[in-house]
N, C-alpha and C positions, 0 to 999 in steps of 0.2 A: 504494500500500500504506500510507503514511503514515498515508492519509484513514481505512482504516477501523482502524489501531493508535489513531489519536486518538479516531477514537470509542467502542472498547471502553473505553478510559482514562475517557472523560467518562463512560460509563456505569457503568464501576466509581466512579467515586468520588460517582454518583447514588445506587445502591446503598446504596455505607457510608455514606452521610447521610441514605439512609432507612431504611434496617436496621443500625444499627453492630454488633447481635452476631450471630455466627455461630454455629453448631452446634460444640459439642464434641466431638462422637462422627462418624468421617468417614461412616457409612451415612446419619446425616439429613443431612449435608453436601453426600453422594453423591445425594440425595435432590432434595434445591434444584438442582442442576446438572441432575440426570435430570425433573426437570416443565420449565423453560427450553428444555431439548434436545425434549422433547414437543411445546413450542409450535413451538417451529422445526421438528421433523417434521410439524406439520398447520398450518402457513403455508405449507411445500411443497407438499404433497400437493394441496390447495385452490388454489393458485397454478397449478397441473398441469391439475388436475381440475374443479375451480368457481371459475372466476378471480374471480366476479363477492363470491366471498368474499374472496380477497386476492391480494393482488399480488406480484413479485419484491421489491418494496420494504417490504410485510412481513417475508416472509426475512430481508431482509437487517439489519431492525431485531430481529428476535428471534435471530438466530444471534449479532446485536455481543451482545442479552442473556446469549445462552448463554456466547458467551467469557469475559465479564467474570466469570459464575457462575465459570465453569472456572481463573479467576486464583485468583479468593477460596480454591478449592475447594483448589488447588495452592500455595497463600503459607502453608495454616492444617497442613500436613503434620504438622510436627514438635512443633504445639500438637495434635495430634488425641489423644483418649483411647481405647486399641486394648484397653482392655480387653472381652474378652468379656462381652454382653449376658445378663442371664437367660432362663432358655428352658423352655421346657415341653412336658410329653405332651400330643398329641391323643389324648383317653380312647377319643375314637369311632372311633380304628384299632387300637387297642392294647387288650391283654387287660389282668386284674389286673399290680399292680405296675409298670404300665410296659412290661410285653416284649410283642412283636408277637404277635396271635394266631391262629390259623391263617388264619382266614381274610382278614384283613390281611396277611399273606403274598402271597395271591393275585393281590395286586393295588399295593401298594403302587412298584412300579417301572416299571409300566407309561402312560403315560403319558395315552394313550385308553383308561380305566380307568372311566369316569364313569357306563355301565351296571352294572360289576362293583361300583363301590364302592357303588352303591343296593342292588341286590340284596342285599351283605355287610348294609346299615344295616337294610333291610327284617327280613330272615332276623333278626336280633340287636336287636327292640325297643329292649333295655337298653341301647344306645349311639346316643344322640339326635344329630341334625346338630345342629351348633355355635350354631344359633337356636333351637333348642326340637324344632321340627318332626323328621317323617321325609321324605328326600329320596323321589321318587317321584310 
């Protein structure tokens, strides 16, 4: 167990000497930890499935990465800024003003929804998908 506390250690302190700042706010913080943990979930997954893409000893170098993330992510708690983010309406579910409108109603809880919510966008010209276009 030593061997691999030593090596999170070497890698943390790889890290702070090639990134010394860290994220202020814990969601991008949350953020660097969750793509590290991504690489470690498709170093697995490939090591399982397509070895000839990587091996256990990938894992094991991208999980010591994720640790280390996971130090950083855990030392910076009490420097994190928990203030709430600005936020905004999606115009293209929501009626005037802000409030849901009926037919954003219909669909918005549902989760395999991605027929209803074209057909909504379709039906409603005036509320464009988020790139210009109409979904469909």
């Amino acid at each position: 167990m030593n061997k691999e506390i030593d090596a999170i250690l070497a890698e943390l302190r790889r890290a702070v000497a090639k990134f010394p700042t860290w994220p202020t706010d814990p969601l991008h913080a949350l953020a660097v930890l969750g793509e590290e943990f991504g690489e470690t979930t498709k170093a697995a997954v490939q090591a399982m499935y397509e070895p000839h893409k990587a091996t256990p000893a990938d894992v094991r170098a991208e999980a010591i990465q994720t640790a280390a993330m996971a130090i950083r992510f855990l030392i910076s708690l009490d420097a994190y800024c928990w203030d709430r983010g600005p936020q905004h309406h999606q115009a293209a579910l929501q009626g005037e003003h802000g409030a849901q409108s009926e037919g954003a109603r219909s669909f918005t809880g549902n989760p395999d929804n991605q027929g209803e919510v074209r057909a909504f966008l379709n039906a409603n010209p005036d509320r464009e998908a988020e790139d210009g276009g109409r979904l469909g």
